[in-house]
N, C-alpha and C positions, 0 to 999 in steps of 0.2 A: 504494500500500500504506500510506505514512503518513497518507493522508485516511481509511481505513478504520481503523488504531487510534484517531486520535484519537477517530471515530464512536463504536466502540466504549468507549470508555473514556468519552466524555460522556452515551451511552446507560445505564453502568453508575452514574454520579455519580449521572446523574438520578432512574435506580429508588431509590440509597442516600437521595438524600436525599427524595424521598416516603416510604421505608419510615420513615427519623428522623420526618419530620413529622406521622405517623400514633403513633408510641410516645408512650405515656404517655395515651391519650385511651382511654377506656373506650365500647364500642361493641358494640352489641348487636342483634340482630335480631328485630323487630314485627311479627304481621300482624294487621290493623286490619281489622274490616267498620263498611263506612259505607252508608246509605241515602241514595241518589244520584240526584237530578232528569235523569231521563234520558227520552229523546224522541227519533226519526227525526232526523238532522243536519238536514232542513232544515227540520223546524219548531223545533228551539230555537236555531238561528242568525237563523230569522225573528223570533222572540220578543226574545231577547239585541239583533237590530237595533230592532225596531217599540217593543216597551216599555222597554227599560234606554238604548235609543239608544247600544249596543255595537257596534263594528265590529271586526273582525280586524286584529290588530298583528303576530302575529308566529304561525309554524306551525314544525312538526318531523314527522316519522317516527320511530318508536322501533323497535326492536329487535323486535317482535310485529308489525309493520306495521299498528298504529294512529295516527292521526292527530290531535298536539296539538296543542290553538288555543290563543290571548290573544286574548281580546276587552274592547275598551278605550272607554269613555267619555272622550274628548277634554272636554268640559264640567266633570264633575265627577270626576275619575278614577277614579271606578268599575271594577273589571275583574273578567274573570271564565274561569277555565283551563276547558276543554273536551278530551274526551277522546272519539273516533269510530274505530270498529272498524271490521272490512272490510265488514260489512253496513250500515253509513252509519250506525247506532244511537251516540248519543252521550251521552257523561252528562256535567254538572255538577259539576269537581270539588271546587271551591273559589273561592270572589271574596271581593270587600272592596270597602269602600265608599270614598267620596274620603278621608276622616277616618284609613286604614289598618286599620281592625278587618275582621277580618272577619266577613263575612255569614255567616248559615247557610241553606244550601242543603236544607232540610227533611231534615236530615240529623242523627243520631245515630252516638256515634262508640264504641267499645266495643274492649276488648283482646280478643284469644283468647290465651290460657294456654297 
């Protein structure tokens, strides 16, 4: 019973103090359309390999059961995020060059209101 208070009581610190660590920070909610290099997964993972000489670094599943990649140029650090739905269609979401700017992925970026 005292390993469950204590649980409890460092479970409650922990929400306190995220909820502190969140005050005072102004934050707001965006939804963004962006025009997105997107292709069948496995011709822009063969592109991303054969011309950028990008290979996959790291992958996730998210919460929509889409599948995000890192694809990464060991040579010049190139990379580039990847985003694949369950019909294997995948878009280009974002890269950058070895320098850290990022590239634009023939992409325009606009708020909606």
């Amino acid at each position: 019973m005292k390993y469950i208070i204590v649980g409890i009581i460092a479970g409650l610190l922990s929400f306190i103090v995220n909820v502190k660590a969140q005050e005072g920070i102004k934050t707001e909610t965006r939804t963004y359309m962006k025009t997105l290099l997107c292709a069948s997964h496995t011709d822009l993972v063969n592109n991303l390999n054969t011309e950028h000489k990008e290979a996959r670094k790291w992958w996730a599943v998210n919460n929509d059961n889409e599948l995000i990649e890192l694809f990464v140029n060991d040579n010049n650090g190139a990379w580039t995020i990847v985003i694949t739905n369950s019909q294997k269609f995948s878009c280009a979401l974002i890269g950058a060059d070895h320098s850290g700017a990022n590239y634009d992925i023939d992409s325009t970026v606009e708020t909606i209101q």
